[in-house]
N, C-alpha and C positions, 0 to 999 in steps of 0.2 A: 120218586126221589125219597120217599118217606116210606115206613112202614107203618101208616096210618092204618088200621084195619078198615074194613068194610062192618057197618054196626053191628051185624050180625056174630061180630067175632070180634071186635076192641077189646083191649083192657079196659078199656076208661068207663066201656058200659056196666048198668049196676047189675050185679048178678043174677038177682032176682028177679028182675025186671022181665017181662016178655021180648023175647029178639023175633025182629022180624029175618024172614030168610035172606041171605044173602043175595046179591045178583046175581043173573045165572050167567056161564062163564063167558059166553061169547060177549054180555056187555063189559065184563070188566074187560078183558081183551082189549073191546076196542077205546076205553075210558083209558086202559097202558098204549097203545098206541098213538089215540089224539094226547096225551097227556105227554107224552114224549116229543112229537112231530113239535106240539106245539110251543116244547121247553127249548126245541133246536134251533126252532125257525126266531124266538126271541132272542135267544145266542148271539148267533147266526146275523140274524137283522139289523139288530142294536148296534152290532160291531162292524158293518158294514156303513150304516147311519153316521156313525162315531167317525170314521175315516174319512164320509165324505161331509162333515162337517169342522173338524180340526186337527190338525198337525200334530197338535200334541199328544204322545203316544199316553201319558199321564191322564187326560182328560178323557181319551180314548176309552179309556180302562175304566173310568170313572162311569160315562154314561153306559158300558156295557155291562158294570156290575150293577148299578141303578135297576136297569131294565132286569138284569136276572132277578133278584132281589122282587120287584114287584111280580113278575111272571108268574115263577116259583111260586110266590104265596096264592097267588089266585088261582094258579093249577091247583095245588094240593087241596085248599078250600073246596071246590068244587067239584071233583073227582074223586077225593079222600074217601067218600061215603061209598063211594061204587066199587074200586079197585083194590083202595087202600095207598092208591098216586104214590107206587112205585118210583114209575121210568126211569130204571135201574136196577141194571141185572145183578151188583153187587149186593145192593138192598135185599130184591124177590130171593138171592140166594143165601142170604144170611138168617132172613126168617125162613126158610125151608129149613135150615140146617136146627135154628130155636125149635123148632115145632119136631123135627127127628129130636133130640132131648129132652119132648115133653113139655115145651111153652107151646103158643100159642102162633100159628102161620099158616102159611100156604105151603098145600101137597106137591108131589110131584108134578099132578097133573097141571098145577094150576103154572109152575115152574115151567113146564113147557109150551104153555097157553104163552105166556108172559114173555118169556126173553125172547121168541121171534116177535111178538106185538110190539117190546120194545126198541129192537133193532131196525126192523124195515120203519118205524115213525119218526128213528132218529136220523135212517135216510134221508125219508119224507119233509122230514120237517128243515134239512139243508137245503133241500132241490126247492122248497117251497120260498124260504127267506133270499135263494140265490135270483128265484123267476121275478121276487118282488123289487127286487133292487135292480133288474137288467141286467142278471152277471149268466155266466153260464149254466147252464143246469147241472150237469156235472164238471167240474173242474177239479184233477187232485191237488191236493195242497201242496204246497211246499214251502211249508213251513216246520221247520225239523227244530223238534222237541226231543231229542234222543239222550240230551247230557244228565251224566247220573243225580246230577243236585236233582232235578224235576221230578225225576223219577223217586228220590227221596220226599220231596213234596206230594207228589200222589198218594205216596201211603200214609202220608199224615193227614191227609184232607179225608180219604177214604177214614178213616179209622176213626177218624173225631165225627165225621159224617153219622158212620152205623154209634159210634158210643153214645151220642146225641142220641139219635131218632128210637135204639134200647133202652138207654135210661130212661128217657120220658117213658117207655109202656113200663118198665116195671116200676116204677113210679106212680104207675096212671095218671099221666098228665098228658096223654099225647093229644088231648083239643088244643094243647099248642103249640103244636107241631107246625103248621103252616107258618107263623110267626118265626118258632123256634128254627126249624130246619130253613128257610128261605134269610132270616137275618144270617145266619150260619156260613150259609154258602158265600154271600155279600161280605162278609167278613176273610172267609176264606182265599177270596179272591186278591185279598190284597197283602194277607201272611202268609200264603205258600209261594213257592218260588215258580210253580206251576200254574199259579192261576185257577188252581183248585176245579178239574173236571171231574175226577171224584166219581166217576159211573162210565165203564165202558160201552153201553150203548151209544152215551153221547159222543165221545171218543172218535167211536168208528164212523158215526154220522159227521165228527167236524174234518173228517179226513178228506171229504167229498165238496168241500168248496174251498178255494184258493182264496181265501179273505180273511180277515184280520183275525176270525175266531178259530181258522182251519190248524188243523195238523197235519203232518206227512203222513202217507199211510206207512213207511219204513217205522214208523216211531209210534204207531197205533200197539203192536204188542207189547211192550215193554209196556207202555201204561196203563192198559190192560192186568198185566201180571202187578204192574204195583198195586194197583187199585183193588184186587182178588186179596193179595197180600195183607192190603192198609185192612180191609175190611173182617180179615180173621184177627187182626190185632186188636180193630175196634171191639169185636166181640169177646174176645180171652179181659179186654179190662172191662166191657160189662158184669163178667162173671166175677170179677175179682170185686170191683167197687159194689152191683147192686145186688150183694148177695140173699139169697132169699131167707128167708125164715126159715127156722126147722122145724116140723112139725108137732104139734104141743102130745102129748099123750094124755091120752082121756083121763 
């Protein structure tokens, strides 16, 4: 969900400083994997919890963005060091594209390590929160999110997502990131008209349970395409707002 680096490669670390080497790639992999499975299955779970404890679609909302909200920050925390806690395809591909320009990210290779790690975890991590609640293991959703407002919301979630998670590295502030991007989303959830999924991995994964958090999978592309969208916007106004310095001539 974040484009926290792995220490070996942060902005936030001091330059000079000795780095040690990064993970090698099959751990991050599986650090985007569990880190995904287990952003879904909190989803996923909470909002399942949420139904079978009140009516209230209000209150619903309430304990499922709580639970995001803590999740979130404790995934990113704790996997941040290894991955750089992605789980999100929009994220790994916005820093592929900084790092084609000369910042700082993840290669192709790592880009194709990554967005299957995160796609089969955000399966994972539905059939996992569906088998804890007693629900079916797969179920497609039907729950159709297809009306253009949402889909105007997805680009705005997307796009305030990567401006957030850029700003803070050129900034060098992304040690608060975990704070920063998990309050974000928590907040998100209740000013987009979408509910703010904001990472098509997750997307594709809530299309596989029929519960409170699900999607239809008829309405999985289109958010998909907003959310690719939201996320070249977020980055056209990183470049605008955190413009770098020029450099000084000797």
């Amino acid at each position: 969900m974040t484009a926290t680096e792995p220490v070996a490669t942060t902005p936030v670390a001091v330059a000079d400083a000795p780095q040690p080497a990064p993970a090698p790639l099959a751990a991050r992999a599986a650090a985007e994997f569990t880190g995904t499975a287990a952003l879904v299955a909190v989803v996923v779970g909470s909002g399942i919890q949420a139904t079978a404890l009140t009516h209230d679609v209000g209150l619903q909302l309430l304990a499922n963005s709580i639970a995001t909200v803590f999740g979130l920050g404790v995934l990113i925390t704790l996997l941040g060091p290894v991955s750089g806690a992605h789980f999100n395809p929009a994220v790994t591909l916005a820093e592929w594209w900084t790092a084609r320009r000369g910042g700082t990210g993840v290669g192709a290779r790592e880009v194709a390590v990554y967005l299957p790690a995160q796609l089969t975890g955000a399966i994972a991590g539905a059939v996992l929160a569906d088998a804890m609640f007693g629900e079916p293991l797969v179920k497609w959703s039907t729950h159709d999110r297809s009306a253009g407002h949402l889909l105007l919301g997805e680009v705005v979630a997307t796009a305030g997502l990567v401006l957030l998670i850029f700003g803070l590295a050129r900034t060098d502030r992304l040690r608060f990131a975990p704070v920063a991007v998990a309050s974000y989303i928590g907040a998100a959830y209740w000013f987009t008209s979408s509910t703010s999924f904001a990472n098509p991995a997750v997307t594709a994964g809530r299309a596989f349970t029929d519960t409170f958090a699900g999607i239809a999978p008829g309405s999985v592309p289109a958010f998909v395409g907003a959310q690719l969208a939201g996320a070249a916007v977020g980055l056209a106004l990183v470049a605008l707002i955190f413009v770098r310095p020029a450099p000084q001539a000797p």
